[in-house]
C-alpha positions, -999 to +999 in steps of 0.1 A: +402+131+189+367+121+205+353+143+184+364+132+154+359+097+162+323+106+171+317+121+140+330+088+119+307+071+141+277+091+134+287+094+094+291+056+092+260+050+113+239+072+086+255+060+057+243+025+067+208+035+077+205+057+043+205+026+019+179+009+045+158+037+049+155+042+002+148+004+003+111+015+017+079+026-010+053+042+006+017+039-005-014+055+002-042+033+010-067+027-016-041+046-043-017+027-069+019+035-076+038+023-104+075+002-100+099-001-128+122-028-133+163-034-132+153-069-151+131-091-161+104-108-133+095-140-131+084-144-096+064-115-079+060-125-046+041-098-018+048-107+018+013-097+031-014-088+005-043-075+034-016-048+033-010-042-005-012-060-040+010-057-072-001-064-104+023-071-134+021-049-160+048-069-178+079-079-173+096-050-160+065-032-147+043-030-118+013-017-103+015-018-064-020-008-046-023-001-006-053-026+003-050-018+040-023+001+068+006-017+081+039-025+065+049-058+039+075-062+016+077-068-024+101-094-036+106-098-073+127-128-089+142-133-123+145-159-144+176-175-127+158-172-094+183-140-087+166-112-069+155-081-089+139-062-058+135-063-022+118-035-011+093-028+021+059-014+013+049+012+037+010+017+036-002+045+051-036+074+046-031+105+033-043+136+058-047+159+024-082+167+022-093+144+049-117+149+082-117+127+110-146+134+131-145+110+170-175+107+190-165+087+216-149+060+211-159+057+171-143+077+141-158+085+113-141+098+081-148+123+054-130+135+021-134+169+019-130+181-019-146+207-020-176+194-004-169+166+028-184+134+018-184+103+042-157+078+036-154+046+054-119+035+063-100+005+076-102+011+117-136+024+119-162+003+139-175-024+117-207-014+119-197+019+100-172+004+079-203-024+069-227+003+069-218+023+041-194-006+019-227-024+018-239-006-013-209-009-033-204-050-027-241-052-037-235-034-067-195-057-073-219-089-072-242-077-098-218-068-122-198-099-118-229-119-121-238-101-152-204-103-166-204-139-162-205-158-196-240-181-199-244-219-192-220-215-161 
């Protein structure tokens, strides 16, 4: 009798974590996956967004993008203020192609595909991370500046 009751137990134990445990989207950092819709949104609301953005596609379609690692959630509202969604965003890297050299206490990564090419990531030293991000912010600034309309 134990037994059984053990194994009700453990059944109704997983069948309550299962819903809990579909409820999470996983994200690779600097990658985009798309979410479909039940409804229509109104409100698109993202709990922490140093962690991950959402873009709306339209109405029933969006773009979530993994800014940096750590975990958020994604709340999405309809018309009638009724939630559509309620999902946590898991943001995490992907170790498929990927080298992490440490020397000491510093990391340094690398994509590796088919040649390894240095890659800056969130948790490097700043110094690395500002090192090699420089560049590309230089470069952001000039294009904004040259996209911006004249007499402003």
């Amino acid at each position: 009798m134990r037994r059984i009751l053990s194994l009700v137990i453990a059944v109704a134990t997983l069948a309550v974590a299962l819903p809990a445990i579909a409820q999470s989207l996983p994200i690779r950092i600097d990658q985009a996956a798309r979410v479909g819709l039940s409804g229509t949104a109104r409100d698109v609301i993202i709990g922490n967004p140093a962690v991950a953005d959402v873009t709306v596609i339209d109405g029933r379609n969006l773009i979530i993008t993994g800014k940096g690692y750590g975990i958020t959630n994604l709340l999405v509202l309809d018309g009638r203020g009724r939630t559509i969604l309620d999902r946590q965003i898991v943001v995490s890297s992907s170790d498929d192609g990927r080298v992490t050299m440490y020397r000491g206490p510093d990391l340094f990564n690398y994509s590796c595909a088919p040649r390894c090419e240095r890659t800056p990531m969130p948790g490097e030293s700043d110094t690395a991370y500002q090192e090699s991000s420089a560049p590309y912010a230089a470069a952001a600034a000039r294009s904004a500046a040259a996209a911006k309309p004249q007499g402003e």
